[in-house]
N, C-alpha and C positions, 0 to 999 in steps of 0.2 A: 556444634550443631544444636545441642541440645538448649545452650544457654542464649542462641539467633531465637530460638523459638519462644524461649520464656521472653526475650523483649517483645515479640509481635506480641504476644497476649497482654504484655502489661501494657501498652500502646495502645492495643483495640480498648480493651477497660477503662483507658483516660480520655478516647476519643469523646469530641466533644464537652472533653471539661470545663467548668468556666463559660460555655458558650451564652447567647441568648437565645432568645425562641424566635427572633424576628424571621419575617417570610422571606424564604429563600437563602436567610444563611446557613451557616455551620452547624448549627445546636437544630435548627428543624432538620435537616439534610440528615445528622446523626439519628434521629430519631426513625425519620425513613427509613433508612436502611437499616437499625433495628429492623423492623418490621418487614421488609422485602426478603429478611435472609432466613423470617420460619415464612413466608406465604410468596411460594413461586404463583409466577404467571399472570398476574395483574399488571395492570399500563403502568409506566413512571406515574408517580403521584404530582408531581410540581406540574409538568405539562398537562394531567387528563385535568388537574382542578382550574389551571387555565383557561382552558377548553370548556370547559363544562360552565364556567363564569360566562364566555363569551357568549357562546348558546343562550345563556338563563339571561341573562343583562344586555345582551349588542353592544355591547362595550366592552375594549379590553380589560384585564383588570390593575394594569397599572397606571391603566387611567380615572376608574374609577376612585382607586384611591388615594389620587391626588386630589379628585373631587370632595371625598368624602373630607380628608385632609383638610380642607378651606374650611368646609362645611363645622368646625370643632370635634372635640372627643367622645361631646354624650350624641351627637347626629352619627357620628362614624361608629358609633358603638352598635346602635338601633341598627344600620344599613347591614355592616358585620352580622350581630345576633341574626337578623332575618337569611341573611344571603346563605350562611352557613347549614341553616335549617332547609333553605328552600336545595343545594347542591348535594345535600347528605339526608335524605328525607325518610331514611330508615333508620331505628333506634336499637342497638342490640349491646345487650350484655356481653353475650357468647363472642362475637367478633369486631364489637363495634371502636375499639383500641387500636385495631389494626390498621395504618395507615392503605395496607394495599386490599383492605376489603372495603376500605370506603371509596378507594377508586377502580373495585370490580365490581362494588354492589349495592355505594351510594349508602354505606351503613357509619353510623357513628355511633361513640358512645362520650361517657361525660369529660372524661380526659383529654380523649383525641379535641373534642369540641372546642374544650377550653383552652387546648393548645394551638387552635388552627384560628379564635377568637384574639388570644391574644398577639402571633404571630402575626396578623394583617395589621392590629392596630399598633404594633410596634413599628411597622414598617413603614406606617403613617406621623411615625415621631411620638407617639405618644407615651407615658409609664403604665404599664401592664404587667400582668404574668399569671401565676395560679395560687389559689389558695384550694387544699382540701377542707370538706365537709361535716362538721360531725354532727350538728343539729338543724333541721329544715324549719324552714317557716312555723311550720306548726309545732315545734318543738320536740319533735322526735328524734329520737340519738340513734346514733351507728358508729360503727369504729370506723372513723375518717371515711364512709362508703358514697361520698361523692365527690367531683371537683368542680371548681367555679374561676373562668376568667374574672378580675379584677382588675379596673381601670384608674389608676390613682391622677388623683387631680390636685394636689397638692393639700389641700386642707379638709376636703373629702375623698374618700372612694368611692367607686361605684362596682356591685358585683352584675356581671352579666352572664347569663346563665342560659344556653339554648336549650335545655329540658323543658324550658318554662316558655308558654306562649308568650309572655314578657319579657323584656332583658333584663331589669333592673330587681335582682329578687331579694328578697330581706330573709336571709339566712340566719339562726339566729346564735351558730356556734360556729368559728371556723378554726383552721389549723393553718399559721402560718408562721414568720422569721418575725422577733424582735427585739432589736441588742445583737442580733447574728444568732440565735439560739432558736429551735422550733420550740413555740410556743402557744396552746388552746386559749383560744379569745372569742371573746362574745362584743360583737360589733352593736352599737348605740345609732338609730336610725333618725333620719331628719323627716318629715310629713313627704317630701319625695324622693325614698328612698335611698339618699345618702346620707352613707358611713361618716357621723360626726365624729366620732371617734369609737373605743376599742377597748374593755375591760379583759385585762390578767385572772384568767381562769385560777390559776395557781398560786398567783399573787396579790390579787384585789386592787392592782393598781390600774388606773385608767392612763392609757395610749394617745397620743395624736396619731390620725392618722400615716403623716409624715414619719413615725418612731416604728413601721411597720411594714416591713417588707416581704414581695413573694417568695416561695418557695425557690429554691435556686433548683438551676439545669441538674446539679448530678439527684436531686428529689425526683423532680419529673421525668429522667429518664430509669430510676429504680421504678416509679408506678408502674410504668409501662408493665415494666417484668413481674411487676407484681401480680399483673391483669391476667398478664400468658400463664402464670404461676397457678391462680386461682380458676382460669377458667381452661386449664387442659382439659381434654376428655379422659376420662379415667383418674383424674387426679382428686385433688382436693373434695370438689362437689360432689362427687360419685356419680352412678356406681364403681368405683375404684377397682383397679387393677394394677398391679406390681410396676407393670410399664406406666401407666399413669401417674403414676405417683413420685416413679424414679423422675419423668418428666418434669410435674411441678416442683419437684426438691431442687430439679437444675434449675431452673428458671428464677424461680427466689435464691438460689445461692445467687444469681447475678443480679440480680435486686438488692441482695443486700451489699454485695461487695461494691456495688456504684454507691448508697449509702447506705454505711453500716450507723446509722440514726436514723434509721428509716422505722418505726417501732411497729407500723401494721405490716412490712416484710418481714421483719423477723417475726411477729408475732403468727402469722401464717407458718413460715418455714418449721416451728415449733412443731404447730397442727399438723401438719405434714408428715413429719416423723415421729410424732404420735401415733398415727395410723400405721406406716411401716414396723412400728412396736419398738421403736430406738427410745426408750423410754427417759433416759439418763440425759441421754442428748438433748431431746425435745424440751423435759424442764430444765435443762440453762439458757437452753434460745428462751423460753417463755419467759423465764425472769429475765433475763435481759431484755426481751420489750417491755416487761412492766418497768424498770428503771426506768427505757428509754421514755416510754407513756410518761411515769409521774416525774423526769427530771422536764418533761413538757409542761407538767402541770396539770395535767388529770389524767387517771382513766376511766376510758368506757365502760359501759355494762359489760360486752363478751369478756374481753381479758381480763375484770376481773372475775367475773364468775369462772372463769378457766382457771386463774391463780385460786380459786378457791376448790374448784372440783380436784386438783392436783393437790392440793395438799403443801403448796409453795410457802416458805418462811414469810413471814410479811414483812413490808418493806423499809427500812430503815430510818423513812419522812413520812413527814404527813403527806396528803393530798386528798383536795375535795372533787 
């Protein structure tokens, strides 16, 4: 009995492996139901966004984007970018990851966004997926704290971005695959805003486009857990509570276990039982995301200044 039980769990933990993000298969479905099984009582997601398309548009939506389909990639992007913002027109940190509060309460955030951006235009045949964040337009760093669908066109990209009254935003650091390895790159912009190409944070080498690929499904679905991880009540953020905390420790343990190269879930899970007082523990997660960071090729500002408030051995490579 015992050992029926250990398969159903390694089998949920793989669900969805491998999948893509396209609308209405596998890899989005998984991701739903993530999300339906911590938030009861909201409508199916796939049918209320149906609905709510038809409403906003008078058009069904697989007709639209057969339309948009004809119309090429950077038109279907534009149509996407708007449509998503006009169905999802509330913006939240605290719940907006949640697939079933954006179809109780119309709320989005930058993950969900970028995943329901690239899902339509997958479905429209086009290359898409996600890249995270770590430097904005204006040059400000964060530890990977945004994400951005990406439209590949073979000799450019294009990042499309619903935060931004714009789609097309010139981000000026992302974090994405290349070689199969997550890798921090500084994308090289054309006067309308596509990605000529792609400099190696790490390694100074310059990308084609094409040499650069999105995040794969088991990444984007550790974010998720990342999101519930960081934004429990009583956990991480505070004001913290024993339950709180016990909560986002489970949540990032299943963040990490979908990718354990995930270096801003581990690096969280760390802080987390930092706070618990697991102190031993906490510094081998954190050095373990600083590996995971500089075998990327950089790290941010927090982790390192956390490797440095702790007192952590430094790291065995360089990295700028």
């Amino acid at each position: 009995m015992k050992r029926a039980l250990w398969i159903l769990a390694f089998l949920g933990s793989i669900e969805g492996l491998g999948q893509s993000l396209v609308w209405d298969g596998e890899g989005l479905k998984t991701l739903i139901r993530d999300s339906y099984r911590e938030v009861a009582g909201a409508p199916p997601f796939i049918p209320w966004f149906r609905s709510a398309f038809l409403r906003e548009s008078r058009l069904a939506l697989e007709a639209a984007l057969l339309r948009w389909q004809k119309e090429g990639p950077v038109k279907a992007a534009l149509e996407v970018h708007r449509m998503v913002k006009r169905l999802l027109p509330h913006f939240s940190l605290e719940r907006g990851y949640e697939f079933a509060y954006a179809a109780s309460r119309g709320e989005r955030q930058c993950l969900l966004q970028s995943v329901l951006i690239a899902a339509l235009l997958e479905k429209m045949g086009f290359s898409t997926g996600v890249y995270m964040v770590y430097q904005n337009p204006e040059g400000k760093e964060s530890n990977l704290g945004h994400a951005v669908a990406v439209l590949k066109l073979g000799k450019e990209d294009l990042l499309v971005d619903a935060s931004d009254p714009t789609p097309f935003v010139e981000h000026r650091g992302v974090f994405a695959q290349a070689g199969g390895v997550y890798r921090f790159l500084k994308p090289v912009y054309s006067e309308d805003h596509a990605i000529l190409r792609y400099v190696d944070v790490g390694r100074g080498q310059t990308l084609k486009p094409e040499e650069v690929t999105p995040l794969p499904f088991s990444f984007v679905r550790s974010q998720f857990y990342y999101y519930r991880g960081e934004q429990t009540p009583g956990g991480f953020l505070g004001p913290a509570t024993p339950q709180g905390l016990a909560r986002s420790e489970a949540f990032l343990r299943r963040a990490v276990a979908l990718e354990p190269k995930n270096p801003l879930a581990t690096y969280l899970l760390g802080l987390v039982l930092k706070k618990e007082g697991r102190e031993e523990e906490a510094k081998a997660l954190l050095r373990k995301a600083l590996d995971l960071y500089g075998q990327a090729g950089y790290i941010p500002p927090g982790p390192r200044n956390a490797s440095a408030s702790l007192q952590l051995a430094p790291l065995p490579f360089s990295w700028r």
